[in-house]
N, C-alpha and C positions, 0 to 999 in steps of 0.2 A: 041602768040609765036608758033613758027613750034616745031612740035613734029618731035624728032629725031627717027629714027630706026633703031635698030641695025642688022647689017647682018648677026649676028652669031644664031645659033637654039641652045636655051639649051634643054637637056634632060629631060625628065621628072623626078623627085627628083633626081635629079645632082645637078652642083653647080655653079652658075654664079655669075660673081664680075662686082660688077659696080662700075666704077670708075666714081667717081664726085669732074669735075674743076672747082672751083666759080668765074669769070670772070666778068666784068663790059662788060657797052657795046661796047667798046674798045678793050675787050680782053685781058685785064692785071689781072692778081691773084687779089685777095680781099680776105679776110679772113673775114666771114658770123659773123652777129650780132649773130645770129642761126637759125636753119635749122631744118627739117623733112621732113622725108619722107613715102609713100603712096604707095602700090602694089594694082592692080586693076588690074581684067575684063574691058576690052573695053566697057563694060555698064554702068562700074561705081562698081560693086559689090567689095566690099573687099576682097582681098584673104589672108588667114590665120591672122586674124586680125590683117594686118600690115597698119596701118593706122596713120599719124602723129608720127608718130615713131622719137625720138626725136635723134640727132647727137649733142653727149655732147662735147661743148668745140673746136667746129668744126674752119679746118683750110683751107686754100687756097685747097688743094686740100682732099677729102677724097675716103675712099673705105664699100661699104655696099655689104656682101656676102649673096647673096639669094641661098637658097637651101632647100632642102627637101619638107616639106608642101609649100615652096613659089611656088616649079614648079614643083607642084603635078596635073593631069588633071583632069580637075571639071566638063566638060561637054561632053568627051567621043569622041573626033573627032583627028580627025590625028592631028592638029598644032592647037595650041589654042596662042592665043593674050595676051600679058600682059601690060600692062600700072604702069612704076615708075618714079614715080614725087618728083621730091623733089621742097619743097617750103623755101624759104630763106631769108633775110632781111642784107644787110649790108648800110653803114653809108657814106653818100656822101660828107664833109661839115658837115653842120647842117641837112643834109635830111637824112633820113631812106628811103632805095629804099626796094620794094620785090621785089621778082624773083620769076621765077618758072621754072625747068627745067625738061620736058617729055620728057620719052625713053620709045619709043614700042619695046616688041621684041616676037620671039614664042616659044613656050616649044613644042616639041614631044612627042608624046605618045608612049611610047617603051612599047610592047606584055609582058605580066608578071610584068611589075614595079610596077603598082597603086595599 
């Protein structure tokens, strides 16, 4: 699956909203068996153990707000990379399809915030 990337920079502990649309491969709403999702480093490391994080009772489309320790800077560089994935499962027929949906984006490091 192509990893999306968003063009917008969040601030360093500011506040960014992801909006997440659950689509088939058609691109029609689906409403998710259920769903989680995952904040990561581009290496894979977890950031602020937000890992499988569960989306209770989730619908065609949802919203998850990252902030504060999510896009806190962890390794001290001007733009740092983040990786959120949500992994999901809805019902085709009689099949269970998963999905997985990546969005990279970068946090800034503003002088005095961390």
């Amino acid at each position: 699956m192509r990893i999306q990337v968003l063009p917008v920079v969040a601030n360093e502990r500011g506040t960014l909203f992801m909006g997440i649309p659950f689509t088939d491969d058609a691109g029609v709403a689906v409403t998710p068996d259920s769903a989680v999702w995952s904040l990561t480093k581009t290496d894979g490391t977890v950031v602020n153990s937000r890992e499988d994080v569960v989306i209770s009772a989730p619908s065609s489309v949802e919203e998850v707000v990252l902030s504060g320790n999510d896009l806190a800077i962890l390794d001290g560089g001007e733009l740092e990379t983040r990786e959120f994935v949500v992994k999901w499962t809805w019902t085709r027929g009689a099949v269970v399809v998963p999905a997985n949906s990546p969005v990279r984006f970068q946090v800034r490091n503003l002088a005095g915030v961390g």
